[in-house]
N, C-alpha and C positions, 0 to 999 in steps of 0.2 A: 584867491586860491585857485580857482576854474579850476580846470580838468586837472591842475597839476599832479596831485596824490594819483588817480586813475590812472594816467599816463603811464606814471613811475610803478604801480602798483601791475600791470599789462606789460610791462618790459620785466619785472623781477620773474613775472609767470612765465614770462618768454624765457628767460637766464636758465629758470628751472628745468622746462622740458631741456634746453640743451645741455645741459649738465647730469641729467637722465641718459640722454643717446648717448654723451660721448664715453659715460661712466662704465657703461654695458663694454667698452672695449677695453679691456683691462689691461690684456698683453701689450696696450697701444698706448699706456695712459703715459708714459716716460715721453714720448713725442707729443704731446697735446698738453706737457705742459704751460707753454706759452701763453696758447689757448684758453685753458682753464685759468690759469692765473688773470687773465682778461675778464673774463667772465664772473670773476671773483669780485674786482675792481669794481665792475659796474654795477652787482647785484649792490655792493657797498658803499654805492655814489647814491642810487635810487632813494636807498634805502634812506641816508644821511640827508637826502631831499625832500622826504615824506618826514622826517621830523621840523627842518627848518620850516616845510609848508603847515606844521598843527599846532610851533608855536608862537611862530614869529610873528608881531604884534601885540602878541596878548602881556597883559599889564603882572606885573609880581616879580621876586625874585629869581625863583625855581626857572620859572620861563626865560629869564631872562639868561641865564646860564645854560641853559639845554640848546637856547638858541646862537651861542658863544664855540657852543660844542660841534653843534650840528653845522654849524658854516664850516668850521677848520675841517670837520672831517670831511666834508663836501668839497673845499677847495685839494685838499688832500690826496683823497683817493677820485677825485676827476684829474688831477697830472699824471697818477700813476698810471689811470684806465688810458691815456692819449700815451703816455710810456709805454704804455705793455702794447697798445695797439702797433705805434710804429716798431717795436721788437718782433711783434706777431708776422707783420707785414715782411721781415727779412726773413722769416722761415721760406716763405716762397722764394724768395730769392736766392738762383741755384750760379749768380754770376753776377761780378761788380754789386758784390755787398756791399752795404751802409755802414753795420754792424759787424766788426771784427771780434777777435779776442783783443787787439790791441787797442782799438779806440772806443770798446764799450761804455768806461768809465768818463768817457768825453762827452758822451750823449748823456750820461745819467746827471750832469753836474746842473744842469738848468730844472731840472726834478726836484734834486737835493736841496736847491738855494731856496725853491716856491716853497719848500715843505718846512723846512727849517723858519723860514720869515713868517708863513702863516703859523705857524707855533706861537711864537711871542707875538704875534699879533694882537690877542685880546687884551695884551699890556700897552702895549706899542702905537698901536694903530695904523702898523707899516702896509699891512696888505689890507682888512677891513677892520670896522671897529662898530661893533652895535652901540645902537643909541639908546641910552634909558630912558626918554623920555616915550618913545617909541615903539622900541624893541625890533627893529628895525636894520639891516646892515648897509654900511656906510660905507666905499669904497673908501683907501688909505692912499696916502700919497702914490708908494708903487700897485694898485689893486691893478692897474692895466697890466703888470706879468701872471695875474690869472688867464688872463685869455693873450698874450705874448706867447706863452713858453707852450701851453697845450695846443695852439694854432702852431707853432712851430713842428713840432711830432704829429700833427694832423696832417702839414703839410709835405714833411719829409715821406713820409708814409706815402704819400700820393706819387711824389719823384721817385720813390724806389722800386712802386709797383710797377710803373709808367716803363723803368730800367728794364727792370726782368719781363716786361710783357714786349719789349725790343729787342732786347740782348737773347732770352730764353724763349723760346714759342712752349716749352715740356711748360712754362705757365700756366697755359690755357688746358693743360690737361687738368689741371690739381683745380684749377676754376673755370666756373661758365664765365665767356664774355659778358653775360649780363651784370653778374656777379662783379665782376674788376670794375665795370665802369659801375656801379653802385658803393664798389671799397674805395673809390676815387672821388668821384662824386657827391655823395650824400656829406658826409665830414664837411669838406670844404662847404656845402651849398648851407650846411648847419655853424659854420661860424658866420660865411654872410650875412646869415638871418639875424645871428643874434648881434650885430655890428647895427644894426638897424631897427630891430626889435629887442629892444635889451631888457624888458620886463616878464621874456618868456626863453625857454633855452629846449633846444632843438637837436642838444649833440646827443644826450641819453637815447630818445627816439633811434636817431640818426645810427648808433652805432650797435642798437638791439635787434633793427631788420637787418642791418649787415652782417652780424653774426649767426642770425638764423638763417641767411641766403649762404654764409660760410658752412656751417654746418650741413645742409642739404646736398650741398657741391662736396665734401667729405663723405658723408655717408654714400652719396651713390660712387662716390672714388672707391667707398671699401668695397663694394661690390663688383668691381672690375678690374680692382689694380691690386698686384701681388704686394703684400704686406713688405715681407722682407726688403726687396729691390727698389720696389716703387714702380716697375710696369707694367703693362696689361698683366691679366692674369690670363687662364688656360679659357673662362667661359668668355671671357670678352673676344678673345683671338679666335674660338668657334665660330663666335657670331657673324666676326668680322673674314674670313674668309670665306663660311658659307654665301655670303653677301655679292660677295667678289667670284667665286664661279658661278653665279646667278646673271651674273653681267654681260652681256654678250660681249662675244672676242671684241677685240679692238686690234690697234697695230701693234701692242706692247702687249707681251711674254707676259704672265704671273707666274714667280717662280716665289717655289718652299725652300726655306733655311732652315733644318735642323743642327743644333749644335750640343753640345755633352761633353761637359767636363771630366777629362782622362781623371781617373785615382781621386775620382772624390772623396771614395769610403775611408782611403788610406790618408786623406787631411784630416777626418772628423775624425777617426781609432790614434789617429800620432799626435794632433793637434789640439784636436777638442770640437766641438761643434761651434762655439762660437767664432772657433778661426775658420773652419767650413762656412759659415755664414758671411765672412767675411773673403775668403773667396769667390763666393755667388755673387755680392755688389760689386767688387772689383771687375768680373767679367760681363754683370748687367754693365758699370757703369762704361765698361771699354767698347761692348756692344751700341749701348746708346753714343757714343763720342764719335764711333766709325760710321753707323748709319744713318745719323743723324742729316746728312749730304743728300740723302739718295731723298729721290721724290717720290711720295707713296708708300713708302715705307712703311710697315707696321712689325714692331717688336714684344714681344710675350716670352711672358716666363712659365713653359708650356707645362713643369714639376720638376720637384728636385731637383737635380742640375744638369738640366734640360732645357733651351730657349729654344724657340723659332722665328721668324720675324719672315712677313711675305713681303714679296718687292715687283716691280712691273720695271720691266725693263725692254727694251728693242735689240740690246746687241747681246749675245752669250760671252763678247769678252768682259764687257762691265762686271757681270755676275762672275766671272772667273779671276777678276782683278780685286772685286769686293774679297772675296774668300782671302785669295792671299792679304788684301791689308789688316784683314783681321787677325792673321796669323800673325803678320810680319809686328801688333800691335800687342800682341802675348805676347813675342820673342823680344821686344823694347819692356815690355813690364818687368819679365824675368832677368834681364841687364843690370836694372838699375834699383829693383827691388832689394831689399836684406834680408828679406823671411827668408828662411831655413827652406821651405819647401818652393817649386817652382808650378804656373799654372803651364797648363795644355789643354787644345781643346781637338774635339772632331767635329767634323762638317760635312754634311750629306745635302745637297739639293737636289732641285726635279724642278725642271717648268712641266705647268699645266695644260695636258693637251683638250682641248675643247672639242666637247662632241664625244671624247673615248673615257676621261678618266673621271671618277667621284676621288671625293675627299681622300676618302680608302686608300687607293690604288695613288692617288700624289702622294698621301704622307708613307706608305708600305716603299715608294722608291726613291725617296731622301732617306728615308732610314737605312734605307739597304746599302746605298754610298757611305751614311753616318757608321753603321756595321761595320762594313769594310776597309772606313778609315780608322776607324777606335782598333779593331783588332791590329791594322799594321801598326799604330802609335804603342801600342801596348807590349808588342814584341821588342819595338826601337829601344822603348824605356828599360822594359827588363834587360833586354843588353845591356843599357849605357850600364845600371844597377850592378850589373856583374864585373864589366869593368872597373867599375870604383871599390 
């Protein structure tokens, strides 16, 4: 038996505390379901491991059936928890998904087939078959699709985070690097082990620290990235420009972006708030698509429907060219959109003069441009309004 029960006993207390933090986020629990259903998995893998470890061997009936019971649910909900992980694993992925709505049932079908065979198993003896003489389990002609099919979604899992940490860098925001190469690594280095040590398993361990290094990368996410959107929020974008006029000049301009969504009141009083809300990621998500090029870049969701994003640049036409493509990337939205209502935005910047201006004095003169362009957008719209 060694440490086994311990092990498994030290990962359910680890499940717990995270199912604790993640619980406290309530308004957030509809997105963590993934998550939580992962976590579910595993406390239920543990769990169905600390039975197989208290009876398996021992001589009588009872035992002998608890321990019939306790394999199936073990091989059971261990495909589910390697399923929910490579599902978990596509929440990060914001490009060249794995997981569609059309091929989901494609990946669930090598699940279905382990779950269903280990079923009839204790009749069969397809996947294992305890021995009475024993009490013991016995691997079954096909028992190598226990570790097939969950080494499969171990590994896709590894190839899709690998995708998004190439294709996406917004990855490395939602995790620490140390984090990826640990959701990468530990899994795979936990089936090698057990390819070669096959009387001890090392995936339960393996995928208990991963999930508590996920959760830590989560939680200090909540603390700096705006719920709604998914970008900085307002104290992170403090932090991060006081940092930045801290810095002596260099060759490169820092320049402020304030932006402000024309007639937001009149989306959420005509619309509803949930289409307000849904306006605010449309222009987070047009905001991250455009500046996503620029180098240095930092974008925040500074309140309400309000962004700013600073940027270092060397020429004033770049920063004058960024502005219109942002524009020019509303006016393609409102093209080919259907909603009833259309967006706008205003835009005020200020490069940072070094040596004359505090925070103050830069964000008081992008506002003051952002002022001056909301009031002309404003008069334009009531026109157009009166003409229709």
């Amino acid at each position: 038996m060694g440490f086994r029960i311990e092990v498994d006993l030290m990962c359910i207390i680890l499940m717990q505390w995270i199912l604790r933090r993640l619980l406290k986020e309530k308004e957030e629990k509809r997105s963590q379901r993934p998550f939580l259903f992962l976590v579910y998995f595993l406390v239920g893998t543990c769990l169905a491991d600390i039975g197989i470890a208290i009876v398996e061997g021992r001589a009588g009936t009872v035992s002998f059936i608890l321990n019939t019971v306790f394999n199936a649910l073990f091989l059971i909900l261990m495909v589910c928890t390697c399923y929910s992980w490579f599902i978990y694993t596509n929440t990060f992925t914001r490009t060249k998904k794995l997981v569609t709505v059309d091929n989901c049932w494609g990946y669930r079908i090598p699940m279905f087939i382990l779950i269903i065979l280990t079923m009839f198993s204790p009749w069969s003896g397809i996947i294992y078959l305890i021995s009475k003489d024993t009490n013991l389990a016995i691997a079954g002609y096909l028992g190598f699709l226990t570790f097939l099919i969950p080494c499969f979604y171990i590994v896709m899992s590894a190839i899709q985070l690998l995708i998004a940490f190439v294709y996406d860098p917004e990855t490395k925001t939602v995790l620490s690097v140390e984090t990826i190469v640990m959701f990468i690594a530990l899994p795979v280095a936990s089936l090698v082990w057990n390819i070669f040590f096959t009387g001890s398993s090392t995936t339960i361990p393996a995928f208990s620290l991963i999930l508590a290094a996920v959760c830590f990368d989560v939680q200090i996410g909540h603390i700096s990235t705006d719920g709604l959107t998914g970008l900085n929020n307002k104290r992170q974008y403090l932090q991060f420009i006081q940092n930045c006029l801290n810095e002596p000049q260099g060759p490169l301009k820092l320049y402020l972006f304030m932006i402000d969504l024309d007639y937001f009141k009149h989306i959420n009083d005509e619309y509803g708030h949930s289409e307000g809300d849904n306006a605010l990621i449309e222009v987070a998500e047009l905001l991250k698509r455009i500046c996503s090029g620029s180098q240095g870049m930092f974008l925040a969701r500074y309140g309400g429907d309000e962004f700013v994003f600073v940027i270092k640049s060397r020429f004033e036409e770049e920063i004058t060219n960024l502005k219109t493509d942002i524009l020019k990337a509303i006016k393609e939205r409102n093209d080919r959109s259907s909603k009833k209502y259309k967006l706008s935005v205003s835009i005020g910047y200020a490069s940072y003069r070094y040596g004359e201006d505090t925070l103050e004095s830069l964000t008081a003169r992008a506002d003051e441009m952002l002022y001056d362009e909301k009031t002309r957008h404003h008069i334009e719209l009531d026109k157009a309004s009166v003409k229709e």
